[in-house]
Structures are given as C-alpha cells and as structure tokens.
Backbone as ProteinMPNN parsed JSONL, in Angstrom:
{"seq_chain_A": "XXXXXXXXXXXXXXXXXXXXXXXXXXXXXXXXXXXXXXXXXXXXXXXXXXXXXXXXXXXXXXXXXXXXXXXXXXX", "coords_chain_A": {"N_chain_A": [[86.299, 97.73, 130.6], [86.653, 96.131, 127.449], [88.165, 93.371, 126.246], [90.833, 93.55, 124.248], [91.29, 92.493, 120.838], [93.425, 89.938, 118.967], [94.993, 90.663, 116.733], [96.576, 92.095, 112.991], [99.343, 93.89, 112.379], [98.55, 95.12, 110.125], [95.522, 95.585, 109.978], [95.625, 97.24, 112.345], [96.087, 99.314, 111.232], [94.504, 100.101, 109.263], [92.454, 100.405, 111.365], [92.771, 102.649, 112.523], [93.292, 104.478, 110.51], [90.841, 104.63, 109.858], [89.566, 105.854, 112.128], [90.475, 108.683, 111.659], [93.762, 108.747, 111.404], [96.337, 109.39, 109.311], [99.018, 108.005, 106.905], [102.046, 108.863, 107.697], [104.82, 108.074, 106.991], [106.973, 105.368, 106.654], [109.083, 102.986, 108.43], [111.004, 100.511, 107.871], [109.571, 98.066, 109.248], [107.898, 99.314, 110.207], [105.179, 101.341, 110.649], [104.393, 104.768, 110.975], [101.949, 106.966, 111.524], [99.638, 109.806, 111.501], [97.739, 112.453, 113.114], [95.436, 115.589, 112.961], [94.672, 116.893, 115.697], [92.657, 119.58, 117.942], [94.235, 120.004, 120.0], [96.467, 120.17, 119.052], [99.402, 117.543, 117.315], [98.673, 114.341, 116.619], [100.662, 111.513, 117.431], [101.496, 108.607, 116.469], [103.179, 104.524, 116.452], [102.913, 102.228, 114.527], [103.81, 98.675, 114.646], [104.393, 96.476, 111.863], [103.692, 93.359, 112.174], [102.222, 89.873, 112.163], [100.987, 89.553, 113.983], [99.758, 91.339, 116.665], [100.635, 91.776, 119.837], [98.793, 92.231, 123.353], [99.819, 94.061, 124.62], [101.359, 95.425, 123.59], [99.352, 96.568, 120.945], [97.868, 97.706, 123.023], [99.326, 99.576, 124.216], [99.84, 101.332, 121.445], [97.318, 102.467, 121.147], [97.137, 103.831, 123.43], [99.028, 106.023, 122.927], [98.189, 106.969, 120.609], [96.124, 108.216, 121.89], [93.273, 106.752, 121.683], [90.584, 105.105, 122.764], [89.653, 101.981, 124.079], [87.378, 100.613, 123.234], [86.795, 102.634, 121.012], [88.323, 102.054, 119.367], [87.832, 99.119, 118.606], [85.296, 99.422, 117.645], [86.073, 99.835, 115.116], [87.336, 98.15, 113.62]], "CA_chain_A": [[87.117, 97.837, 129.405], [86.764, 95.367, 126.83], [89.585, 92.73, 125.646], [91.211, 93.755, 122.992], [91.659, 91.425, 119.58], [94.634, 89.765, 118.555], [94.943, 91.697, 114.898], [97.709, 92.268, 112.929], [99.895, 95.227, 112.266], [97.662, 96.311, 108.446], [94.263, 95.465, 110.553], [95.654, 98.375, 113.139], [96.624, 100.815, 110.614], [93.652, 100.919, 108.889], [91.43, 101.184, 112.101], [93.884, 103.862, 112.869], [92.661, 105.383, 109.49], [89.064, 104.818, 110.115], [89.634, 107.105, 113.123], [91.329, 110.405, 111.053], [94.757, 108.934, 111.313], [97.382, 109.408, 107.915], [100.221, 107.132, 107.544], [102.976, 110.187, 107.006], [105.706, 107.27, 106.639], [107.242, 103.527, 106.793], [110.682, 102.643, 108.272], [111.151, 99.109, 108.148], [108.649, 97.085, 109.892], [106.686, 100.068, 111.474], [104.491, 102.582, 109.874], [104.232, 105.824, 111.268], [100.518, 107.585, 111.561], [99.716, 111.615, 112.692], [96.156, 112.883, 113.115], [95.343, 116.809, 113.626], [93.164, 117.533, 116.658], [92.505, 121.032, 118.072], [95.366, 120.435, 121.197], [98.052, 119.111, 118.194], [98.91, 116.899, 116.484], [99.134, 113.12, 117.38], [101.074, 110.479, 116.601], [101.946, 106.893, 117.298], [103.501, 104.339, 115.63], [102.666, 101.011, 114.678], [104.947, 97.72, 114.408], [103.564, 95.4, 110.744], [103.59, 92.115, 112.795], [101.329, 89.132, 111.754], [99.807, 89.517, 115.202], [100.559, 92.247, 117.757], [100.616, 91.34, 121.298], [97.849, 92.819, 123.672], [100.114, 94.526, 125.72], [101.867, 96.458, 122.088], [98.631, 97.109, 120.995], [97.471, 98.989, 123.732], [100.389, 100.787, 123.848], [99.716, 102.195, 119.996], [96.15, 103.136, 121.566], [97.404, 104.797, 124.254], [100.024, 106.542, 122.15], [97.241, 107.569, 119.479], [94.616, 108.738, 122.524], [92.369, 106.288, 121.245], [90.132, 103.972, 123.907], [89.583, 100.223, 122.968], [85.867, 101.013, 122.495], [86.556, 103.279, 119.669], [89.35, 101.376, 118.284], [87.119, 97.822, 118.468], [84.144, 99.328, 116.454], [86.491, 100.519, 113.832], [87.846, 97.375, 113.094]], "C_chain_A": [[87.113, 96.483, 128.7], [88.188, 94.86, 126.736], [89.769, 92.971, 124.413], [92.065, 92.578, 122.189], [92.984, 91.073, 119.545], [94.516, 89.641, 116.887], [96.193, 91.526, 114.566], [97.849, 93.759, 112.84], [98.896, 96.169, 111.498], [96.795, 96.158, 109.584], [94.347, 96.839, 111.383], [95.818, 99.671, 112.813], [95.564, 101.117, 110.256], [92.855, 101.152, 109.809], [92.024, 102.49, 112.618], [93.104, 105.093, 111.649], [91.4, 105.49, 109.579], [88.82, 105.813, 110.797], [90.167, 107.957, 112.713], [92.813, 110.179, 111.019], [95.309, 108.991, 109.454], [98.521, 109.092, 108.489], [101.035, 108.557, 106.58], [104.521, 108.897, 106.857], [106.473, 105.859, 106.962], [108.594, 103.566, 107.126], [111.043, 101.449, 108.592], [110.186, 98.577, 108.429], [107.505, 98.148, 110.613], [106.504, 101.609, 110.955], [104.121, 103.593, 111.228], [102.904, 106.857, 111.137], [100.363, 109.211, 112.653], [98.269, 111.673, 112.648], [96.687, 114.671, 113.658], [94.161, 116.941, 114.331], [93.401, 119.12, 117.06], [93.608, 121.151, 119.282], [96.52, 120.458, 120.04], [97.781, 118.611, 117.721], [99.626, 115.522, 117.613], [99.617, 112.171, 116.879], [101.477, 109.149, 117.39], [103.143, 106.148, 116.026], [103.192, 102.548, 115.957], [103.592, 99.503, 113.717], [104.065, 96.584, 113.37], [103.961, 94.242, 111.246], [102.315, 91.593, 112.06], [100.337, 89.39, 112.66], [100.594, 90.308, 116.052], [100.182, 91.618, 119.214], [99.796, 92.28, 121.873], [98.302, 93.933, 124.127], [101.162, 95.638, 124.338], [100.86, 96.989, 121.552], [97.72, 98.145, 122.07], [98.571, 100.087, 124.165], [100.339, 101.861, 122.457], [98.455, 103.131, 120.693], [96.451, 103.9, 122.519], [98.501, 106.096, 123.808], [98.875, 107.88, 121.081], [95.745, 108.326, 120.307], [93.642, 108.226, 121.943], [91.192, 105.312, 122.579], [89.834, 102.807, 123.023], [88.548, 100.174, 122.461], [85.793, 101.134, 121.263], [87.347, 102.32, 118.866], [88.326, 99.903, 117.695], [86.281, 97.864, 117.61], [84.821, 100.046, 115.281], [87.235, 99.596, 113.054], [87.507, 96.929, 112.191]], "O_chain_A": [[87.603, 95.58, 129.377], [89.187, 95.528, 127.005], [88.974, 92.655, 123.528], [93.05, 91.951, 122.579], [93.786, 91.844, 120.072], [94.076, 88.77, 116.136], [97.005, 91.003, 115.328], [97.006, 94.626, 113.072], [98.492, 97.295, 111.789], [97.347, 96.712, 110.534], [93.396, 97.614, 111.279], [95.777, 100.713, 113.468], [95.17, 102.23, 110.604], [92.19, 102.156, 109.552], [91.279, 103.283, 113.194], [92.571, 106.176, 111.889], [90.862, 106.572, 109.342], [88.038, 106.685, 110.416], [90.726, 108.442, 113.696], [93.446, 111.172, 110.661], [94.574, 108.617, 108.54], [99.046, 109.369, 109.567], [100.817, 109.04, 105.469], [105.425, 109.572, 106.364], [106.106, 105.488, 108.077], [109.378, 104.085, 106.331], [111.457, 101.299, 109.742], [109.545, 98.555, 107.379], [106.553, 97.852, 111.335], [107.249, 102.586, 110.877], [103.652, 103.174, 112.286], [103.182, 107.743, 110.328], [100.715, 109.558, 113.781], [97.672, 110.78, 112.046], [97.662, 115.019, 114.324], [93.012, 117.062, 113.905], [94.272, 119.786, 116.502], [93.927, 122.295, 119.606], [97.605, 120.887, 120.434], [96.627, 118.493, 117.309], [100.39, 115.48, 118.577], [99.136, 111.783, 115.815], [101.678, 108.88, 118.574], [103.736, 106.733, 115.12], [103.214, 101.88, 116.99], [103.867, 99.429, 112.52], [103.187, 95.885, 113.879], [104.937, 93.892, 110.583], [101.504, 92.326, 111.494], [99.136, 89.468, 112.401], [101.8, 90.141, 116.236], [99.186, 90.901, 119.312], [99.763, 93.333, 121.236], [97.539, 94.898, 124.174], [101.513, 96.752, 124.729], [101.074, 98.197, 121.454], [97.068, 99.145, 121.768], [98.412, 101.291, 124.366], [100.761, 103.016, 122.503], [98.577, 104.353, 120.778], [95.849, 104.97, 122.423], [98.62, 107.068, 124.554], [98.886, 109.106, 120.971], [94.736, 108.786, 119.771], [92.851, 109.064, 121.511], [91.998, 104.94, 123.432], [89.779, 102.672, 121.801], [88.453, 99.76, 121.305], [85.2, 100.422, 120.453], [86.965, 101.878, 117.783], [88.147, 99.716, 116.492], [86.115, 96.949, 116.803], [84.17, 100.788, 114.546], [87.761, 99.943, 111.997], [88.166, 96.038, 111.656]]}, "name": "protein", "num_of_chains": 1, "seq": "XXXXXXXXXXXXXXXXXXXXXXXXXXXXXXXXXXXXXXXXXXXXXXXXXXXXXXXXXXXXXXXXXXXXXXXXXXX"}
C-alpha cells in the first residue's frame, strides 16, 4: 500500500470527483460527497483543512470505498 500525500481538503474533493463522487452539500468546514454504485449509494465526508492528516484522510477513503491506488492516480 502506498503512502498517502499530505493534500488539502479542495485537492480531496476533487479527486473524490474524478472518481464519480457529487458534492450534495457544505456544513461549515466539511463538504459532504454521495456516489451511486449498483449496492447503494455512498457517501463520506470530507473536512476543508489546509492539510489533512494521514490518518483523516484515510478515513474519507475508507468511508468512500476508495483504495489509495485509485485515489493517488486521481490526484
């Protein structure tokens, strides 16, 4: 498993969007993203920090069923 970047919050949303997510809404500091797959639907949510911590970012990815792979080349 690769190490994952130290990004910020926008940097994670849009690889979030690269991958099929839509931001469905913002509440303060932390945008909200759904995707429709064929089990559901999925969602996460991600905190607009300058820089997320490794250990918050893989929490969004694990949240969003993403692996760091995919997320890394979508950056």
């Amino acid at each position: 498993m690769p190490r994952l970047p130290r990004i910020s919050g926008n940097e994670a949303v849009r690889a979030l969007e690269r991958l099929g997510f839509i931001q469905v809404r913002q509440t303060g500091s932390h945008v909200i993203l759904k995707k429709l797959t064929a089990e559901g639907e999925i969602g996460c949510v991600v905190p607009l920090r300058r820089e997320l911590k490794v250990g918050t970012l893989s929490s969004v990815l694990r949240q969003a069923k993403v692996t760091p792979d995919e997320f890394i080349e979508n950056l």
